[in-house]
TORMILO-211120 format. One record per residue (C-alpha): residue number from 1; residue in one letter; x, y, z. Coordinates in steps of 0.1 Angstrom, whole numbers, plus 5000, padded with zeros to 4 digits. Each point is the difference from the previous one (the first is absolute). Layout:
N
> NUM_a_X_Y_Z
...
//
This chain:
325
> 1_x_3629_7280_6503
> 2_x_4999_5027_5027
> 3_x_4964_5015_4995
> 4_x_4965_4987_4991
> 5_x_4977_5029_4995
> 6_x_4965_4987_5009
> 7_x_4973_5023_4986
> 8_x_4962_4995_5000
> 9_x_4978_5018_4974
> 10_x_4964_5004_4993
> 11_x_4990_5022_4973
> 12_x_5034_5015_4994
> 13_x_5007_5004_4965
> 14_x_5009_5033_5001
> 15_x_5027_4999_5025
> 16_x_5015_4965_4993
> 17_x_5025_5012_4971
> 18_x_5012_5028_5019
> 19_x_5004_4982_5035
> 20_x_5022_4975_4984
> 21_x_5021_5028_4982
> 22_x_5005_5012_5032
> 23_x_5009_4972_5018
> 24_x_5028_4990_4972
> 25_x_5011_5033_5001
> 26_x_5002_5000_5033
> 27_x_5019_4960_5004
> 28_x_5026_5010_4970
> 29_x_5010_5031_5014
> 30_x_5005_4982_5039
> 31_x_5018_4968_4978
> 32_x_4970_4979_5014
> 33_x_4992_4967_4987
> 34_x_4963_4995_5003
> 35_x_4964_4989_4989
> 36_x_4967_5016_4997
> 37_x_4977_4974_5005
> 38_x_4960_5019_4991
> 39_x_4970_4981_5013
> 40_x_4968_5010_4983
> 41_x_4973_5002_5023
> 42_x_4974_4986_4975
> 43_x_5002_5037_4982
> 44_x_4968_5009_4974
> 45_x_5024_5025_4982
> 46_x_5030_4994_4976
> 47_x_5023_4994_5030
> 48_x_5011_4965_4990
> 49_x_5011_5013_4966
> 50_x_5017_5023_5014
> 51_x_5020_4973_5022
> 52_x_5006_4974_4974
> 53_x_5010_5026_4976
> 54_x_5028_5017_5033
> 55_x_5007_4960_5001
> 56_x_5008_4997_4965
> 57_x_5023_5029_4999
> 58_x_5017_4998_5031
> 59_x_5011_4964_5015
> 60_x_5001_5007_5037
> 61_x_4963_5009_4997
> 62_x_4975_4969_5009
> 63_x_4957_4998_5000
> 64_x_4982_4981_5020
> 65_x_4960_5009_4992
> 66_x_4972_4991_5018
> 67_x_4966_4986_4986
> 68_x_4980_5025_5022
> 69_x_5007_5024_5025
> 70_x_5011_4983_5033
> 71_x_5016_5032_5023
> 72_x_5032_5012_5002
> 73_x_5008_4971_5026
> 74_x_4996_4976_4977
> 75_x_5022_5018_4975
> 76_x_5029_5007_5029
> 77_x_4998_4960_5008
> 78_x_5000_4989_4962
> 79_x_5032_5025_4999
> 80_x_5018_4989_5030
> 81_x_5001_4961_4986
> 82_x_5013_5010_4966
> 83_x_5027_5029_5014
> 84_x_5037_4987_4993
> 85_x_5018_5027_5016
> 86_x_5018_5000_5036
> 87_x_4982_5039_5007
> 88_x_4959_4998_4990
> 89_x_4989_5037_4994
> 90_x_4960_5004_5001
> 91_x_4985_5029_4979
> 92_x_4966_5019_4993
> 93_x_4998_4998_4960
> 94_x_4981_5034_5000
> 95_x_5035_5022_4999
> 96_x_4996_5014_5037
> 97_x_5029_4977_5017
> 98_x_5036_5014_4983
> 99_x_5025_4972_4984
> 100_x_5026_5028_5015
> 101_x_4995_4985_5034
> 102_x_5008_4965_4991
> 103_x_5036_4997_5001
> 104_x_5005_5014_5037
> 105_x_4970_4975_5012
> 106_x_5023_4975_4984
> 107_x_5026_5013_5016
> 108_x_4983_4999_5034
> 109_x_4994_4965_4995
> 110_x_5034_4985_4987
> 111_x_5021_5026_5022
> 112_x_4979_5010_5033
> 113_x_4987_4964_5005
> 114_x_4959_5008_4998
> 115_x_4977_4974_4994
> 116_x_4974_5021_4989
> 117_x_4999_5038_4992
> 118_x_4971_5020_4995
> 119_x_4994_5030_4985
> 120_x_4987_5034_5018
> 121_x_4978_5021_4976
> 122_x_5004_5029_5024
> 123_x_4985_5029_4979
> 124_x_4976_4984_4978
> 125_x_4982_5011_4969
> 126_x_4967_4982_5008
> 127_x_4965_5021_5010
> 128_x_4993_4996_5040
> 129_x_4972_4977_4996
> 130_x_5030_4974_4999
> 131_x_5027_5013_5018
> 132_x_4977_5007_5034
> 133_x_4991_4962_4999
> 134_x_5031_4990_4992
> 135_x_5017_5017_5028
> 136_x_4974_4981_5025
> 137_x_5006_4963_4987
> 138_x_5037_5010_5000
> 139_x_5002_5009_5038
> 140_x_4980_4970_5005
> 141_x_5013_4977_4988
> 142_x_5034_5012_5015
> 143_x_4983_4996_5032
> 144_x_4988_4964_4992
> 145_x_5033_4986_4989
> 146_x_5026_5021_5016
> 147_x_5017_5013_4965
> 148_x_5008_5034_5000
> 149_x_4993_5008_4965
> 150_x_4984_5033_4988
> 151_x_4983_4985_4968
> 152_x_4992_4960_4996
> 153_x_4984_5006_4967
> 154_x_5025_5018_4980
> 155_x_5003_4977_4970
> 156_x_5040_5003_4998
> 157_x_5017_4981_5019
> 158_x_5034_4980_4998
> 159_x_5003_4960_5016
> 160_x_5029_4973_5004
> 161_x_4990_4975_4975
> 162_x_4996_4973_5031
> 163_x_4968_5022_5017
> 164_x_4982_4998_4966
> 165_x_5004_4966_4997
> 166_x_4993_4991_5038
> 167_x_4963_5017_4999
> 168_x_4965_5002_4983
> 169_x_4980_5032_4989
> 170_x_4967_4992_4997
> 171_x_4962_5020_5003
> 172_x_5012_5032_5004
> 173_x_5025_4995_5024
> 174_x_5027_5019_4977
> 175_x_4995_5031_5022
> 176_x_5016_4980_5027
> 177_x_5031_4980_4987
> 178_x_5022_5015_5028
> 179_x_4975_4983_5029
> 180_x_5002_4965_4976
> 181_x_5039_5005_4997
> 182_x_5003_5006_5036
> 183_x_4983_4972_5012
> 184_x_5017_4975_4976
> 185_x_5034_5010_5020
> 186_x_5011_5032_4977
> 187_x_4999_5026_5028
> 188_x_5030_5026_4983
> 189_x_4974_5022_4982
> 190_x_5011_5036_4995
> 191_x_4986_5026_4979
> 192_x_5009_5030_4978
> 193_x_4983_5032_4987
> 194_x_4994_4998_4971
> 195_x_4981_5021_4969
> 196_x_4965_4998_4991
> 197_x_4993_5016_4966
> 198_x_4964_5014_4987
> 199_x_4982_4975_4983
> 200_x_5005_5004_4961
> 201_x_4975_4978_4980
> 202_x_4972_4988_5017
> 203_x_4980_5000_5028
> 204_x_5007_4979_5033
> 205_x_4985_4961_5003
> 206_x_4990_5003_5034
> 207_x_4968_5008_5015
> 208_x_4991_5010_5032
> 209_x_4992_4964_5012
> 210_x_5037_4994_5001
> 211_x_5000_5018_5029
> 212_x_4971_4972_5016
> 213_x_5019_4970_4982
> 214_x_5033_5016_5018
> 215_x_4987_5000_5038
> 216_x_4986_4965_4991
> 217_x_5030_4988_4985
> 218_x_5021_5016_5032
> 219_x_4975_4980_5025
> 220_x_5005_4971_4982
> 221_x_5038_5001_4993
> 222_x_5004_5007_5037
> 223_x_4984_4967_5012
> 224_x_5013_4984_4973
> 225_x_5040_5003_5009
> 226_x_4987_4995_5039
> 227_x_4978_4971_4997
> 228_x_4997_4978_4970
> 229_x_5021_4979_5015
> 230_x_4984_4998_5029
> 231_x_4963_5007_4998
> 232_x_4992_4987_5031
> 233_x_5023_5023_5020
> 234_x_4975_5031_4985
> 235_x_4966_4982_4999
> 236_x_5008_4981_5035
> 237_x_5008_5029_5020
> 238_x_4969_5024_4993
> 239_x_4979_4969_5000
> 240_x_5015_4986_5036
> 241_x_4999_5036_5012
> 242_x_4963_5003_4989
> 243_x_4990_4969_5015
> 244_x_5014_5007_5034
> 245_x_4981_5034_4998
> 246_x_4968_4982_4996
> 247_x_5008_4980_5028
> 248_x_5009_5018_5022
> 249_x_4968_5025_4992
> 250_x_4979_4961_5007
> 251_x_5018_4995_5032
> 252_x_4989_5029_5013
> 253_x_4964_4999_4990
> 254_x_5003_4963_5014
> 255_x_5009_5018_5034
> 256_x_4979_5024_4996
> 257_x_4968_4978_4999
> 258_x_5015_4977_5031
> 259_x_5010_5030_5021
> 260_x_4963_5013_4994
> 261_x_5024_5034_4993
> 262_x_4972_5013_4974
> 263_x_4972_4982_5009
> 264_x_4970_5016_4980
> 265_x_5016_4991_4969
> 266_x_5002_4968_4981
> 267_x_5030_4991_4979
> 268_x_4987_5005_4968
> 269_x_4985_5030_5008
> 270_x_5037_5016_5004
> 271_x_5016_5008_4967
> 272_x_5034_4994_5013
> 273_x_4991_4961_4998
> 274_x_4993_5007_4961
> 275_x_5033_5016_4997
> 276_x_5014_4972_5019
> 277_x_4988_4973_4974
> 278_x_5011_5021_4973
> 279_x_5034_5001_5012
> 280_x_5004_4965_5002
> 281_x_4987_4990_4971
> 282_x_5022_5018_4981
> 283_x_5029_4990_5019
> 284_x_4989_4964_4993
> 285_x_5002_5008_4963
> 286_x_5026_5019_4999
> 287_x_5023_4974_5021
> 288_x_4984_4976_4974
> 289_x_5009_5019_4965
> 290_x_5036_5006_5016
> 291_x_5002_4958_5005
> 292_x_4989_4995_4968
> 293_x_5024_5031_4980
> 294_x_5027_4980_5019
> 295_x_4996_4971_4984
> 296_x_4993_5009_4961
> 297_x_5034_5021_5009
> 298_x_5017_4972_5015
> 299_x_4993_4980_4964
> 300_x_5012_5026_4982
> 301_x_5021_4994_4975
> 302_x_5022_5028_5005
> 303_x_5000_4997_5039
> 304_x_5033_4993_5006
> 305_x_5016_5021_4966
> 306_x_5029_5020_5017
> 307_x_5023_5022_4986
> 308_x_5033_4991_5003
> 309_x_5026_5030_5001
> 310_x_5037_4980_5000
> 311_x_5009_4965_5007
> 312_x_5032_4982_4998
> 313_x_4994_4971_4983
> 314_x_5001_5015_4963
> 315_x_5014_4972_4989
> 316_x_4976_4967_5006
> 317_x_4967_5009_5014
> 318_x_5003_4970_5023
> 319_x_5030_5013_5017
> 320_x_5027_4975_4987
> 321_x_5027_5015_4985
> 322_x_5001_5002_4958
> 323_x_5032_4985_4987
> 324_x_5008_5002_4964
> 325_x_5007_4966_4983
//
């Protein structure tokens, strides 16, 4: 099968039917074989009957619903273990991504040699309450992870089958699939402009405390592909280097009271000796929380899971050659 069409829906009864019109449409006339694989977000409307009934009709359509609502992370995971194809396409169930740009993001994948492509809603049809935010997470997180995308959170997007199966989507960490991608070894990411329709039924699921829960999520991705491996590297450092500051500070208040330098004034009576005692106390516990985050890593049970690109023994896992009998 050459495509998977992963698409997460909450409260999308409306647009359901016609999305996967479109999509057929659009895979019969490019001679595409293909699935649409619809994960139902824990919806309170009739979208579920509208996805077994699509189901019923069509055989390339598959539903996967949830009991409750979990976030469009969960939904992208849940549809990245069940996708068959060798291209994964990723798609906003709300009608604003185009099935017309699928078959050139397959083609960048299976011709140009791109891990990942993302796409670039560069004139959008959304009020500026979310494109002005959007713009600042954007160009931050290109400046945190060093990908020069224009838009992390467009919804479509095309992947090699291998990058959905290497990686985990979790929280809300959907917003950043090209950092996770990246840091599991997939560093050919390229993007394309692509369209952005009005919205057609509906309102939008988001709130404004995406925008909170997408600075967190950036903070937390960031340390996450730095230092979960190795905690102690992050928690060691600022607690060595605050620790040495409150020494130092000590050492010079412990000159200060041999050398008679200020006289008139006792030690405690200085607040640089509070800020002193501060500072190595927290160094202490932070030197300490970084020891002990090294060791719950170090029993891990996925410490020491690596992906594994090529390797030449494909016939025995042990190396020894396979003969036939």
């Amino acid at each position: 099968m050459q495509l998977s069409i992963v698409v997460p829906a909450y409260n999308e009864e409306e647009s359901i039917p016609e999305l996967v019109e479109w999509i057929r449409e659009v895979m019969d006339k490019n001679k595409l074989s293909f699935e649409v694989i619809i994960i139902d977000d824990g919806s309170t409307d009739n979208t579920w009957i509208q996805v077994e009934h699509l189901a019923s009709l069509y055989a390339g359509v598959r539903g996967i619903k949830f009991r409750r609502n979990y976030g469009k992370s969960a939904a992208l995971n849940t549809g990245f273990e069940a996708a068959r194809g060798d291209v994964v396409i990723t798609m906003d169930a709300d009608l604003q991504d185009s099935p017309e740009e699928i078959p050139e993001l397959y083609r960048m994948i299976t011709e140009e040699g791109y891990d990942l492509v993302s796409g670039w809603k560069r004139r959008r049809h959304d009020p500026v309450s979310k494109t002005l935010p959007s713009r600042f997470f954007n160009a931050t997180t290109r400046w945190f992870s060093g990908i020069k995308l224009h838009d992390f959170n467009c919804g479509l997007k095309a992947y090699r089958k291998n990058v959905v199966k290497s990686i985990d989507v979790y929280g809300e960490m959907h917003r950043y699939i090209p950092v996770i991608a990246k840091w599991a070894g997939f560093k050919n990411i390229g993007e394309k402009v692509v369209q952005h329709k009005a919205r057609k039924y509906g309102t939008t699921k988001f709130g404004f405390e995406r925008f909170i829960n997408g600075f967190l999520d950036l903070l937390s991705i960031s340390f996450v592909t730095r230092f979960v491996k190795r905690p102690m590297h992050f928690f060691g450092t600022i607690g060595t280097l605050f620790f040495l500051g409150g020494g130092i500070i000590s050492l010079y208040i412990i000159l200060d009271k041999i050398f008679m330098w200020n006289a008139h004034r006792g030690i405690t009576e200085q607040p640089i000796f509070y800020l002193a005692l501060m500072a190595m106390i927290i160094g202490v516990q932070l030197f300490l929380a970084g020891f002990l985050a090294d060791m719950i890593s170090r029993n891990a049970p996925d410490r020491d899971h690596y992906i594994i690109e090529k390797r030449t023994d494909v016939g025995d896992p042990s190396g020894n050659e396979t003969r036939n009998p």
